[in-house]
C-alpha positions as CSV (number, residue, x, y, z in Angstrom):
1,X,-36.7,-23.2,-3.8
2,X,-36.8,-24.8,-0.5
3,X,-35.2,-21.4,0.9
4,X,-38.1,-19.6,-0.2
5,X,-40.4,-21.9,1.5
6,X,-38.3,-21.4,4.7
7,X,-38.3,-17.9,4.5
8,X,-42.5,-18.2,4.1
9,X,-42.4,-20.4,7.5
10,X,-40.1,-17.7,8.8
11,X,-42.7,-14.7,7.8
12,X,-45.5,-16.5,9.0
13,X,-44.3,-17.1,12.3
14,X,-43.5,-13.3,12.6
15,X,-46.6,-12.5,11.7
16,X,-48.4,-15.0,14.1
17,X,-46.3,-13.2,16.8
18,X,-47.0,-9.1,15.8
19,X,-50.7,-10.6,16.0
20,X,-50.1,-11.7,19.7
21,X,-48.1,-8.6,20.8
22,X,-50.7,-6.1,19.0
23,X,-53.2,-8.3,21.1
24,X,-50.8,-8.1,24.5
25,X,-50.8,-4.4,23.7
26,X,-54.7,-3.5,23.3
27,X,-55.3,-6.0,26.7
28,X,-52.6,-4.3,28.5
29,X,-54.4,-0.6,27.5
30,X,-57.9,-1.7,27.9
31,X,-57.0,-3.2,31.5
32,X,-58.3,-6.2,30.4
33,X,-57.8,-10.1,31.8
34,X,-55.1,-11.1,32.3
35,X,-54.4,-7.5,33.4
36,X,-57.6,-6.7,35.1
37,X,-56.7,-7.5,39.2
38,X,-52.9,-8.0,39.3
39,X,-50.5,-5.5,41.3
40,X,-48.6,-4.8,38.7
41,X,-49.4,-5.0,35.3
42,X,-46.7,-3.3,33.6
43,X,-44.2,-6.2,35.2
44,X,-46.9,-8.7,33.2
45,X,-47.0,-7.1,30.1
46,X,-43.1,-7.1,30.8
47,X,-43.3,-10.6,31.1
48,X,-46.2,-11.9,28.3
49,X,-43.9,-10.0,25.9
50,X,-40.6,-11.7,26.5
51,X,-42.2,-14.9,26.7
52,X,-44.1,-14.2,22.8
53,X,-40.0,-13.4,21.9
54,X,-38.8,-16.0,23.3
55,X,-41.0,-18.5,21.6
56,X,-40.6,-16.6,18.2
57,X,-36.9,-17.2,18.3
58,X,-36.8,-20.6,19.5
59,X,-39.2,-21.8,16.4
60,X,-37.2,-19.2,14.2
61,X,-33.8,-21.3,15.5
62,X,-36.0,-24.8,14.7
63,X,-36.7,-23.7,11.3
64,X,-33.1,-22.2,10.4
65,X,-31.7,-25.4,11.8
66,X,-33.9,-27.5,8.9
67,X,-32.9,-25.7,6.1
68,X,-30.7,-27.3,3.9
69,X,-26.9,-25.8,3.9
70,X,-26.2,-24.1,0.7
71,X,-23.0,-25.2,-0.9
72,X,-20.6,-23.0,-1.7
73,X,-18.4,-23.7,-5.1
């Protein structure tokens, strides 16, 4: 049971971050903030991007690292 509730946690926090890159996406295309007046905005989506990743994985690792080891018989 609790694995299911982990794997909800898990799927929600995906979903909270396709939200943010869809969002990243439609700013980056409609040239607007933060991507209005910077040299280069491809490098900043580059960089808005990794950082969403990042942040994904690192509460993906958090949450893994809770769950209860199963035990094997």
């Amino acid at each position: 049971m609790l694995h299911l509730i982990n794997i909800s946690k898990t799927g929600s926090l995906t979903d909270r971050t396709c939200e943010s890159l869809k969002h990243e996406k439609y700013s980056y295309l409609g040239k607007a903030s933060p991507y209005a007046n910077v040299p280069d905005p491809h490098a900043l989506l580059a960089e808005r991007i990794e950082s969403l990743v990042s942040q994904e994985h690192a509460k993906w690792a958090s949450v893994q690292q809770q769950e209860p080891k199963s035990k094997t018989t």
